[in-house]
Backbone bond lengths (Angstrom), bond angles and torsions (degrees), N, CA, C in turn:
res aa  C-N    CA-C-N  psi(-1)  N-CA   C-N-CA  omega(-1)  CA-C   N-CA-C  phi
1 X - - - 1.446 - - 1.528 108.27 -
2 X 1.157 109.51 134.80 1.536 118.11 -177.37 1.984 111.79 -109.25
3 X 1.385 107.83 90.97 1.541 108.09 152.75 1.233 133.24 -41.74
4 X 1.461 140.25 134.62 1.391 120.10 156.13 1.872 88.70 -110.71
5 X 1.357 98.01 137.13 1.465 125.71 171.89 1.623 133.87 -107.33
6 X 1.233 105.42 101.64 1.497 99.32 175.99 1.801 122.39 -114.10
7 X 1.477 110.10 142.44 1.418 108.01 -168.16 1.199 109.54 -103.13
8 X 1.370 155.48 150.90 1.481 161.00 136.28 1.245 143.18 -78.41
9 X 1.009 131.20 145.11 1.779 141.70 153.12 1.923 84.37 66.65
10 X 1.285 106.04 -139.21 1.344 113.82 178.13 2.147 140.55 -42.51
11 X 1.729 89.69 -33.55 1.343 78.17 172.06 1.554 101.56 -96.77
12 X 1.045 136.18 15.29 1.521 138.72 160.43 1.915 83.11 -60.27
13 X 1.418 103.03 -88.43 1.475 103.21 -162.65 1.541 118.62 -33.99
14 X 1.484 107.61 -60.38 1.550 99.32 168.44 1.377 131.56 -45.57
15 X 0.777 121.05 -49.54 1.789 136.84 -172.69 1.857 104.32 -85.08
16 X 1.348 98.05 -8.30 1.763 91.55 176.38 1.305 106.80 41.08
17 X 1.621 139.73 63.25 1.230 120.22 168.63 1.714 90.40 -175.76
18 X 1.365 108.41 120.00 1.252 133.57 -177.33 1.784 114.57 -64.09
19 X 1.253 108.20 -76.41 1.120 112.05 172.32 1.942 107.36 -140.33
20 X 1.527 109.81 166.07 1.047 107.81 -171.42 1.990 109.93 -164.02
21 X 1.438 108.25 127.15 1.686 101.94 -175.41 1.472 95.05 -88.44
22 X 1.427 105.63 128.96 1.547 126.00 164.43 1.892 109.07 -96.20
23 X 0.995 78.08 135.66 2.018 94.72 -179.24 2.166 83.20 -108.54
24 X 0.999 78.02 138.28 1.532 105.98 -173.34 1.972 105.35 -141.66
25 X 1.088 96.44 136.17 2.026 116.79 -178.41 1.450 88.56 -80.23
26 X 1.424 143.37 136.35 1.235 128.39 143.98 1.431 117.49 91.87
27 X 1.296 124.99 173.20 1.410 145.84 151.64 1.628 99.13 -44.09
28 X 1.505 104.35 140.20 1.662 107.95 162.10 1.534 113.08 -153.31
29 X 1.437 110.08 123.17 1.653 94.68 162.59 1.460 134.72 -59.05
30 X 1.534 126.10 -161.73 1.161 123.20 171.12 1.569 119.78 -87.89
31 X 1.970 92.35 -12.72 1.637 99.72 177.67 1.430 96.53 -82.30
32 X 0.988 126.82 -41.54 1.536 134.84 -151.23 2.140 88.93 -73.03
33 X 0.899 116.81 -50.52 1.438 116.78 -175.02 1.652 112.21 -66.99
34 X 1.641 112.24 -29.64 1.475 105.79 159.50 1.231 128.00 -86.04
35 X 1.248 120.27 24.63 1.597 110.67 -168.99 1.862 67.97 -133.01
36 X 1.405 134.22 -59.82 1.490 121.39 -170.57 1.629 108.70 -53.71
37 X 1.398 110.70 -19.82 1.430 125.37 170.45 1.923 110.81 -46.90
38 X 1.304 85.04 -78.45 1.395 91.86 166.48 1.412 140.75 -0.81
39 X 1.682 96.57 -78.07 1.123 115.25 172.84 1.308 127.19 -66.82
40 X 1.424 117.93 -44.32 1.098 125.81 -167.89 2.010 108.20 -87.21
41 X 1.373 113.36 -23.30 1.308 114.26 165.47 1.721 123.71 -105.66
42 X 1.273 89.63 -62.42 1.582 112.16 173.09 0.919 140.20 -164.69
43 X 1.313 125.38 131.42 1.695 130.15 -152.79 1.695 111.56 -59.14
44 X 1.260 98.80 -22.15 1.410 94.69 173.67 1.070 144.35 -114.71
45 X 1.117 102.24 20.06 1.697 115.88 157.98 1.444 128.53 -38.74
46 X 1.027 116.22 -63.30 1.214 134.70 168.33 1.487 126.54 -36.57
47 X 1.417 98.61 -57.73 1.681 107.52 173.38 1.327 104.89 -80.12
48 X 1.364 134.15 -6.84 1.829 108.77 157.38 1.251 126.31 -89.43
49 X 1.555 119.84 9.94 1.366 126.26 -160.34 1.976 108.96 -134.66
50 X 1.762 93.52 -22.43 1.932 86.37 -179.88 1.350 82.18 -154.06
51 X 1.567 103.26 131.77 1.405 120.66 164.96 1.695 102.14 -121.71
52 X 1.228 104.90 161.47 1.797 120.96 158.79 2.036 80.33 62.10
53 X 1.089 136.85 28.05 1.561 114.22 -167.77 1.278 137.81 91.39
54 X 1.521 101.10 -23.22 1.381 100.80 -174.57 1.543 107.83 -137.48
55 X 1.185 122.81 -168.15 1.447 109.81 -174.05 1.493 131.12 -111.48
56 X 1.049 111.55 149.91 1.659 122.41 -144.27 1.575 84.05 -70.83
57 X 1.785 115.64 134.98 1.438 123.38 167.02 1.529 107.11 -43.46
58 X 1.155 99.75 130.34 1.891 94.92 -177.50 1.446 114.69 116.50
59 X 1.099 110.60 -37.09 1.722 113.70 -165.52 1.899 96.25 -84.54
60 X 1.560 98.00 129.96 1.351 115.00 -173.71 1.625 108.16 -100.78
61 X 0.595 159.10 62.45 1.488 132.87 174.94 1.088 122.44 -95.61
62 X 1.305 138.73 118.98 1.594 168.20 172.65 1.687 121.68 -64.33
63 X 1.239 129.29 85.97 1.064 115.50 -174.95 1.818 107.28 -100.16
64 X 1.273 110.40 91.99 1.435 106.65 172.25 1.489 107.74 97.95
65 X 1.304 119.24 4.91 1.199 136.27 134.97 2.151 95.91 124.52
66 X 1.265 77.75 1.84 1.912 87.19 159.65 1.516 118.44 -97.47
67 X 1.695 105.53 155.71 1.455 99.81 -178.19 2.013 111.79 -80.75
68 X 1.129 99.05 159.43 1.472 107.45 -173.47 1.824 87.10 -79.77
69 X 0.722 143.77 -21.40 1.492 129.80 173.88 1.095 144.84 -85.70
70 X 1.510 91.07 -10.21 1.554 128.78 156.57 1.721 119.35 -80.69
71 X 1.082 117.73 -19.75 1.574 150.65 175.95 1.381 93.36 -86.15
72 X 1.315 94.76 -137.64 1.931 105.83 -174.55 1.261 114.18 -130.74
73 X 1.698 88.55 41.00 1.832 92.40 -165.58 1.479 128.19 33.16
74 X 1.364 137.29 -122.42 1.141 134.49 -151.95 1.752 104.98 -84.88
75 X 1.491 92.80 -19.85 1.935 104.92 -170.58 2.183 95.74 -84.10
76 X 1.278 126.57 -13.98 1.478 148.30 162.76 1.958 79.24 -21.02
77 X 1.156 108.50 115.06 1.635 129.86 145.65 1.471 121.25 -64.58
78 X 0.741 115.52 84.36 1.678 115.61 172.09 1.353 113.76 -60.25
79 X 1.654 129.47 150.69 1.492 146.30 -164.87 1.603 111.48 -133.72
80 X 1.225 107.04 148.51 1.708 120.22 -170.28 1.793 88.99 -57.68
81 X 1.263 127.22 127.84 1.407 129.82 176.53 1.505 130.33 90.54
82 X 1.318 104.23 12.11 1.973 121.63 -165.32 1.375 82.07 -78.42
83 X 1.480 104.19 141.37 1.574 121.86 152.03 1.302 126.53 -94.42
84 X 1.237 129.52 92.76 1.356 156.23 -178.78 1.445 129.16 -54.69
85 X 1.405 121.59 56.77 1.221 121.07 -170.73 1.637 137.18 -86.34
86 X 1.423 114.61 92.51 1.662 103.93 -146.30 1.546 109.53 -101.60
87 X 1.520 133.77 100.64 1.200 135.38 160.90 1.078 126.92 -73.44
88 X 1.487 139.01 128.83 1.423 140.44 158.60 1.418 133.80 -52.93
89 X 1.299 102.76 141.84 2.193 94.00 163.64 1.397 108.00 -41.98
90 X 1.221 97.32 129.55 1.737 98.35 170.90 1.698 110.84 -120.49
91 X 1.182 105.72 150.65 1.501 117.23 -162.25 1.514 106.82 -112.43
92 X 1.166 136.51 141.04 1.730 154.91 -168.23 1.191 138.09 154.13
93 X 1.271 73.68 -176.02 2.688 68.75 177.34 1.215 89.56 -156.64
């Protein structure tokens, strides 16, 4: 299965990497792609986007240009060709 992945606002800057196609074995959720995230980019992905299990107020992610919380949030089935768009909590006034 082939992801297309795109990053935003801050973990764009951290992670230095705009967008990126992930080849994935199998079925994957949206949890399962941030924790394979991890590893395969950076360990900390994960902890800026889902704490306690679920996801940190703020964290956007777009699969196909719908929200994942509108989906099944983190339990969201991903498909061979999903466009993966992952924004962070963002902080201001």
């Amino acid at each position: 299965m082939k992801l297309y992945v795109e990053f935003y606002s801050t973990l764009r800057l951290d992670l230095n990497i705009k967008k990126l196609e992930y080849e994935a074995e199998g079925e994957l959720t949206v949890d399962q792609l941030l924790h394979r995230l991890c590893v395969d980019v950076n360990q900390k992905i994960y902890e800026k986007l889902v704490k306690d299990s679920a996801p940190i107020i703020g964290t956007n992610i777009l699969i196909n240009g719908r929200n994942f919380l509108h989906l099944n949030s983190l339990d969201t089935l991903l498909h061979d060709g999903d466009k993966v768009q992952i924004f962070p909590p963002a902080a201001g006034g």
